[in-house]
Each structure stands twice: as structure tokens, then as C-alpha cells.
C-alpha positions in Angstrom: 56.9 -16.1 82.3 54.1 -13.7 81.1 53.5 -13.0 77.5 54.5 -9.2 77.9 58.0 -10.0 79.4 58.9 -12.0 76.0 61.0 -10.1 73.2 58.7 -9.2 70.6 60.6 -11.2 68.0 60.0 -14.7 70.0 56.1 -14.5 70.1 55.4 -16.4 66.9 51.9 -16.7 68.4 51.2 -13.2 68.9 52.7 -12.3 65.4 50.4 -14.4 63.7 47.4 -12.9 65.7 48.6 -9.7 64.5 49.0 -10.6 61.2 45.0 -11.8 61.0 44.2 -8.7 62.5 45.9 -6.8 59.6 44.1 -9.2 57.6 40.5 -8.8 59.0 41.5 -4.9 58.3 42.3 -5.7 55.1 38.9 -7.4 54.0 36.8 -4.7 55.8 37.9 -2.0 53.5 35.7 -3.3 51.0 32.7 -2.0 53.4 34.6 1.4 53.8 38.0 2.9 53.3 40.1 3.0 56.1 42.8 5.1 55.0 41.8 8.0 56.5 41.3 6.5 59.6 43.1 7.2 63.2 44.9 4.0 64.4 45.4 3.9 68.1 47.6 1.5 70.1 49.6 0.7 73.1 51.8 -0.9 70.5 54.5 -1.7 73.1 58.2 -0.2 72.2 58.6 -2.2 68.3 55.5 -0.1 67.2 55.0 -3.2 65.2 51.8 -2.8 64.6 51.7 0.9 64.2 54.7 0.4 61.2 52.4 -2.2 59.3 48.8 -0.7 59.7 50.7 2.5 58.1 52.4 0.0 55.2 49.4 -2.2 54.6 46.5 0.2 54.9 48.3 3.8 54.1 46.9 5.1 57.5 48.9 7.7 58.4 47.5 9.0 62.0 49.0 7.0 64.3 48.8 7.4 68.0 50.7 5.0 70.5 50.6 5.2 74.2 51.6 3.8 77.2 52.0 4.6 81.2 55.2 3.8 81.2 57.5 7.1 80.5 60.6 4.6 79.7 58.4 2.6 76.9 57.2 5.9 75.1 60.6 7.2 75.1 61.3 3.9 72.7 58.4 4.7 71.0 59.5 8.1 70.1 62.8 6.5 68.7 61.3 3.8 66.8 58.3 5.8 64.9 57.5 4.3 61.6 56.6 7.8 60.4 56.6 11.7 62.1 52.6 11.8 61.6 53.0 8.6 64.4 52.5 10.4 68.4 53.5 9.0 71.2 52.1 10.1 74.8 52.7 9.0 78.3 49.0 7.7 79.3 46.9 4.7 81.0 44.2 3.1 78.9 42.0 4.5 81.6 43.1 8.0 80.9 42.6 7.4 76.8 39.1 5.8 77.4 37.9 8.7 79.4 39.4 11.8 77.4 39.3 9.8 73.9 37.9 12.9 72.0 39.6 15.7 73.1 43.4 13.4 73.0 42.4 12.3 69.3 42.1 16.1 68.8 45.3 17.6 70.8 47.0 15.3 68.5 45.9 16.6 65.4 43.8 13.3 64.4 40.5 15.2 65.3 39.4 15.2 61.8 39.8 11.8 61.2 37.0 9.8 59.1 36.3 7.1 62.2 38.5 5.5 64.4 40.5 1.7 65.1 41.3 1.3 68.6 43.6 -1.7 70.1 43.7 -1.8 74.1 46.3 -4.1 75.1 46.1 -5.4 78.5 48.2 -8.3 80.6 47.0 -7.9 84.2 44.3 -10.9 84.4 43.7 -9.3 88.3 41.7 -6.5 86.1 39.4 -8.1 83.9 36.6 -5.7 86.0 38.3 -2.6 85.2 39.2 -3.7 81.4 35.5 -4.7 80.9 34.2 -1.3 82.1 36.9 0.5 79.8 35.6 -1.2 77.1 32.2 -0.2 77.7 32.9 3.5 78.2 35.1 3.0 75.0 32.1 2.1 73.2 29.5 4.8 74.5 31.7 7.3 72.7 32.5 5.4 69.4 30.4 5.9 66.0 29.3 3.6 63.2 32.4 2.5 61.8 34.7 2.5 64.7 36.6 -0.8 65.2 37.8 -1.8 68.6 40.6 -4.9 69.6 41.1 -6.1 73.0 43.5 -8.8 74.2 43.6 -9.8 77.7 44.8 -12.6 79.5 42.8 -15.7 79.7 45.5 -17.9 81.4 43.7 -20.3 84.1 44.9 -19.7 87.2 44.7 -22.7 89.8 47.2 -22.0 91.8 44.4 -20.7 94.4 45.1 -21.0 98.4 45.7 -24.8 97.8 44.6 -26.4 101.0 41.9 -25.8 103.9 43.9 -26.5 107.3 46.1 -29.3 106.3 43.7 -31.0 103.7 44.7 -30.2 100.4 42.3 -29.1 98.0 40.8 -31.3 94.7 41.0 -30.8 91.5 37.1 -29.7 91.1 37.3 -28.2 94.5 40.3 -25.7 92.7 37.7 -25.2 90.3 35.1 -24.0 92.4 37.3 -21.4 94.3 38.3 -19.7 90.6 34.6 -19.9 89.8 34.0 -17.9 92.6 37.1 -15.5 92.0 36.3 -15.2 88.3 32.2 -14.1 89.4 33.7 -11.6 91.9 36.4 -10.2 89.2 33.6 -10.1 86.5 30.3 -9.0 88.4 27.2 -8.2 86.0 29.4 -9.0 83.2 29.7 -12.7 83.9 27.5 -15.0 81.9 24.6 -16.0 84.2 25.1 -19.8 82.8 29.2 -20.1 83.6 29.6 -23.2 86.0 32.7 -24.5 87.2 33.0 -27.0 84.2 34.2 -23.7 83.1 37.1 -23.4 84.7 39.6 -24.6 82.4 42.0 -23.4 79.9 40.0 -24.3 76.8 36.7 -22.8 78.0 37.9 -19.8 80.2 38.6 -17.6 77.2 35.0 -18.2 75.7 33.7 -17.3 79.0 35.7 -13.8 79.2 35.0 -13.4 75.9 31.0 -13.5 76.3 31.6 -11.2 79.6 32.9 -8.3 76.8 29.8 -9.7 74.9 27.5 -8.4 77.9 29.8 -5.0 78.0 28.9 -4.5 74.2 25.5 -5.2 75.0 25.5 -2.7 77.6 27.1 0.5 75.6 24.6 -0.7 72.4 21.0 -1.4 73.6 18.9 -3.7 71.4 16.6 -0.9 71.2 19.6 1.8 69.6 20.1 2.2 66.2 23.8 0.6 65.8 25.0 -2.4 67.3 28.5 -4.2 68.0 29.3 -6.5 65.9 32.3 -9.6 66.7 34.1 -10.1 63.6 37.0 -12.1 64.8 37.9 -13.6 68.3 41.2 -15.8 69.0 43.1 -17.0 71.9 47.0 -17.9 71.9 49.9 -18.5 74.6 53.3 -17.4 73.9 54.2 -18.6 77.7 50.5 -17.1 79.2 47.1 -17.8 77.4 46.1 -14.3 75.6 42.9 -13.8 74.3 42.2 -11.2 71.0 38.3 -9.6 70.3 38.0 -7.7 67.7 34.5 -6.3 66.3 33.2 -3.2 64.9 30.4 -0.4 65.2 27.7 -0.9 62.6 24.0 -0.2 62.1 22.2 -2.9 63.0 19.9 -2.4 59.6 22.8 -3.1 57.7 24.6 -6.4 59.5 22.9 -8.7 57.2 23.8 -6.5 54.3 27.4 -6.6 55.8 27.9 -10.4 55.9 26.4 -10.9 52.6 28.6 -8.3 50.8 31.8 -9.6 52.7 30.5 -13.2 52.9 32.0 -12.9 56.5 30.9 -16.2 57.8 33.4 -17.5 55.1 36.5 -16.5 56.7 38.1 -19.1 58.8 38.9 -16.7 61.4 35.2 -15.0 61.4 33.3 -15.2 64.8 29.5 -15.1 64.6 29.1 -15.0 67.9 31.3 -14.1 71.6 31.3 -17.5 72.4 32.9 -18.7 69.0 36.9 -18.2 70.1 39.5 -19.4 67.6 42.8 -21.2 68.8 45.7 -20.4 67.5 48.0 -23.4 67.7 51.5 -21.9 66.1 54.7 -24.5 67.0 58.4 -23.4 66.4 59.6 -24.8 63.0 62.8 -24.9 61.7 62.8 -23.1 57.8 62.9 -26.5 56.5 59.8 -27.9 58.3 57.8 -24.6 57.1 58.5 -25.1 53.3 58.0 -28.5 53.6 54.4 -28.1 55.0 53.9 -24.7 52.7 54.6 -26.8 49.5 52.5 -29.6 50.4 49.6 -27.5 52.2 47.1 -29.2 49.5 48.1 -33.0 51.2 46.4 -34.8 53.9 47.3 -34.7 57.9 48.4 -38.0 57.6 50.3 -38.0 54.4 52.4 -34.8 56.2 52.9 -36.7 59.4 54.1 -39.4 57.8 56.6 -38.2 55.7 57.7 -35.4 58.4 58.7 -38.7 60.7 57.5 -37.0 64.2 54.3 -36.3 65.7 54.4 -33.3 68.0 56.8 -30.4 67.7 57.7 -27.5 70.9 54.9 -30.2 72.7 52.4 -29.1 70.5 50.7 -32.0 68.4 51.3 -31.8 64.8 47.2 -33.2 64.2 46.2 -30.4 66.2 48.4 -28.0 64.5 48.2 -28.9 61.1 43.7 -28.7 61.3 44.4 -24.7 61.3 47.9 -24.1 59.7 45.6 -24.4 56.3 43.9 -20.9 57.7 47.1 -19.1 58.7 50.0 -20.8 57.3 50.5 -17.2 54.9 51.0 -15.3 58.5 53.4 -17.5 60.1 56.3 -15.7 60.8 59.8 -16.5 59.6 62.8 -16.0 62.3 65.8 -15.8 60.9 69.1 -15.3 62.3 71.3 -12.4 60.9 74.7 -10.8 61.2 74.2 -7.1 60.8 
């Protein structure tokens, strides 16, 4: 089952990422207002994220898109304000024409721009990589772009040759080759088929939108894009989330002394430093417990919980970064309306 076929309110995973997103936004408003910003999104049919950059932040133009007719007809219904539009387009279409759509829908004289693409086909990671470039050749200093894509592993290749079925390493060869033909340029030149797994694909997608950003913002240019947070998650597929920003490349160190970025958990210095977010189905009981004793040691919580994994996800694991994110876990509750 892919991650977009889910129901919103059952990704636990992707509500947390979306929750830190709100919360890198949060923290960069103390470099500049964002208020009068233009928020731009897929957003999918909830406008979830539309409805809480608008509560959080107070941004009020809101622009949501999709190329599916049926989902912005949803959209329409479920706007968390009038100022929010919603138009029928591809992320191609909205990459190519960004300018003059901000302006046909009235956000033309909005102070910069934050930009989510949302993508799920991993067959496209070519295409996706050279929106985001042409994204960035029209963006200013103080535009923020997010891009998730899907980092799931796929080794399900053409599993034999003749009648001799293939090895494990010889699997990982054949996506090697399939991820270098997908990526082109954009591929690190140092990937190798060690690679090839579900831990270390998402750095090496990530590092390919490194070499895009790289591309749109020449060493030699004035500004520079800079990654500010990068995280991968599976609700049912592996997803990976970049999010960085347009800034003068005089002022990053003045940026990540002011903000004392590197101090954020969820900060990413680099493309290659990817965050995994590790977010189990708890009962309400399990939660508080861990929420009220989120000072204690690993161990001690273990212990006294009486069970070691939960939704096949180890509770060691789990528990190293519930310390960063446990305020953005989301509580499911069942209710009779």
C-alpha cells in the first residue's frame, strides 16, 4: 500500500513530519516574518496543512493545487479560509508559470514565498529533480522550498537471468543501475551499490536534490540554498521530506549563530544528514506513560512498560528520538459525532 492511498488521519508518521515542518517555520520567523508570506501546497483534499500554516503562522494567502479535478473539488469544500485558492494544475505546470499563477491569484504582492511539492511516483525522481531546479531559478532570498518524495527501495527488479535467480547483491547492482539512469547528472558520483538499501537510499536522493540546488545557486552567485531540515518516514512506503531556504550566502553564518540552528534536533547541516522518524502506534495510555516519564532512561521505560517492540518497531530505537518529537505525536482518538 503506498503512503498516498492511506486516510490522512492514519499516517501518524506523516503528521509528525508535518508537525516539524510547522515547527522549523515556526523558529525561522525569528530571521524574518512570515506572515505575509504566500503558502503553496498540493495539500491533498484535508488541506491539513494549509488550515495550520494559516492558525500557527497567520498566513493568509494560501494556494492549493492538484491535477486531479475530483481532489480540488474537495479542496474547494474543505478551505480553512476564502483567501485559500484552489486550481486544477501539475506541479510541472506551477513550476513553469510560478509567477504569473501567484499573481492570477491575487498573491502577487506577497513578501516571499513557501513552497511544498508533494510527490509519490518514485518512477519520476528525474523529472521531480529538474522541477526543483527550475523552482529554484525563479525563487528570491527568503523563499523556502519542501519536497517529499518516495525513497522506498525497490528490489523487486526482473528477479532472475534465464532460470538462475538473482542474489541479493546482484538485486543491488540492477537498482544501482536503475537509480543512475533515473537520476543522471544529479546522482552523486561516489553512490555504490552498498547504497542500495532502505537506510542509505534516502541520503543518496537527498544529496541528488543537493546537486539540483547546486545547480540553480552557483558557488559563484550571491545567494545560496541552504538545508535546514531533512527526514525520512514510512507510513506503509518510505517518504523522504527536504526542506531548506533561499539565503545570501554572506549571511549563513550570521543565520546559524542567530538561530543556533545546529542546536535543533531536527537541523540538517548538510544533504547527506537525513533524520528518521521512527513514530509506533500507541495506545493513549502508553503515550502518557512515556510523556510523564520523558526525563527517565531507555531502560528504566522498557522495563516498567513490560514489552520491547511495539507495531514491529523497537521501543530502543523509538524511544532515542521520541525525546525530539514526542510534543508532535499525534493523538487519534475515536469519536461519536
Amino acid at each position: 500500500m503506498s503512503g498516498a492511498s492511506i486516510p490522512y488521519h492514519l499516517r501518524p508518521h506523516k503528521a509528525v513530519d508535518r508537525r516539524l515542518f510547522l515547527d522549523l517555520l515556526g523558529r525561522l520567523e525569528r530571521w524574518m516574518p512570515l506572515n505575509d508570506y504566500a503558502y503553496v501546497s498540493m495539500g491533498a483534499y484535508p488541506l491539513e496543512d494549509h488550515r495550520l500554516v494559516h492558525r500557527v503562522l497567520g498566513i493568509t494567502r494560501l494556494l492549493a493545487f492538484d491535477f486531479d479535478g475530483e481532489v480540488v473539488a474537495r479542496q474547494e469544500f474543505n478551505r480553512p479560509l476564502d483567501s485559500c485558492r484552489c486550481v486544477e494544475l501539475s506541479a510541472q505546470k506551477l513550476v513553469d508559470d510560478f509567477d504569473r499563477i501567484l499573481s492570477d491569484q491575487g498573491f502577487g504582492d506577497a513578501r516571499g514565498a513557501i513552497v511544498w511539492l508533494d510527490y509519490t511516483d518514485p518512477k519520476q525522481h528525474a523529472q521531480q529533480l529538474r522541477e526543483f531546479q527550475t523552482l529554484l531559478d525563479k525563487l528570491t532570498e527568503g523563499d523556502i522550498v519542501r519536497v517529499t518524495v518516495n525513497a522506498h527501495i525497490n528490489l523487486q527488479v526482473d528477479s532472475a537471468v534465464g532460470s538462475k535467480p538473482l542474489t541479493k547483491d546482484e538485486k543491488r547492482a540492477k537498482m544501482l543501475q536503475i537509480i543512475k539512469s533515473k537520476m543522471g547528472e544529479y546522482l552523486p558520483s561516489n553512490t555504490t551499490v552498498d547504497d542500495m538499501t532502505q537506510d542509505r537510499l534516502p541520503s543518496v536522493i537527498s544529496r541528488s536534490f543537493g546537486a539540483a540546488a547546486h545547480k540553480a545557486f552557483q558557488s559563484t552567485g550571491t545567494n545560496t540554498f541552504k538545508p535546514l531540515s531533512i527526514t525520512r518516514y514510512s507510513d506503509g512506503t518510505q517518504m523522504l521530506s527536504m526542506t531548506g531556504m533561499v539565503i545570501a550566502r554572506t549571511k549563513v553564518e550570521e543565520f546559524d549563530a542567530r538561530m543556533q540552528w545546529p542546536s535543533w534536533p531536527f537541523a540538517s547541516a548538510d544533504w547527506g544528514a537525513v533524520h528518521h522518524l521512527v513514530v509506533p502506534s500507541l495506545t493513549l495510555r502508553e503515550r502518557l506513560f512515556l510523556e510523564k516519564g520523558i526525563g527517565r532512561t531507555t531502560d528504566e521505560l522498557i522495563s516498567e512498560l513490560g514489552f520491547i517492540s511495539a507495531a514491529d518497531v523497537p521501543l530502543q530505537e523509538f524511544l532515542a528520538s521520541y525525546r525530539n518529537y514526542y510534543r508532535f505525536y499525534p493523538t487519534l482518538l475515536s469519536a461519536d459525532v
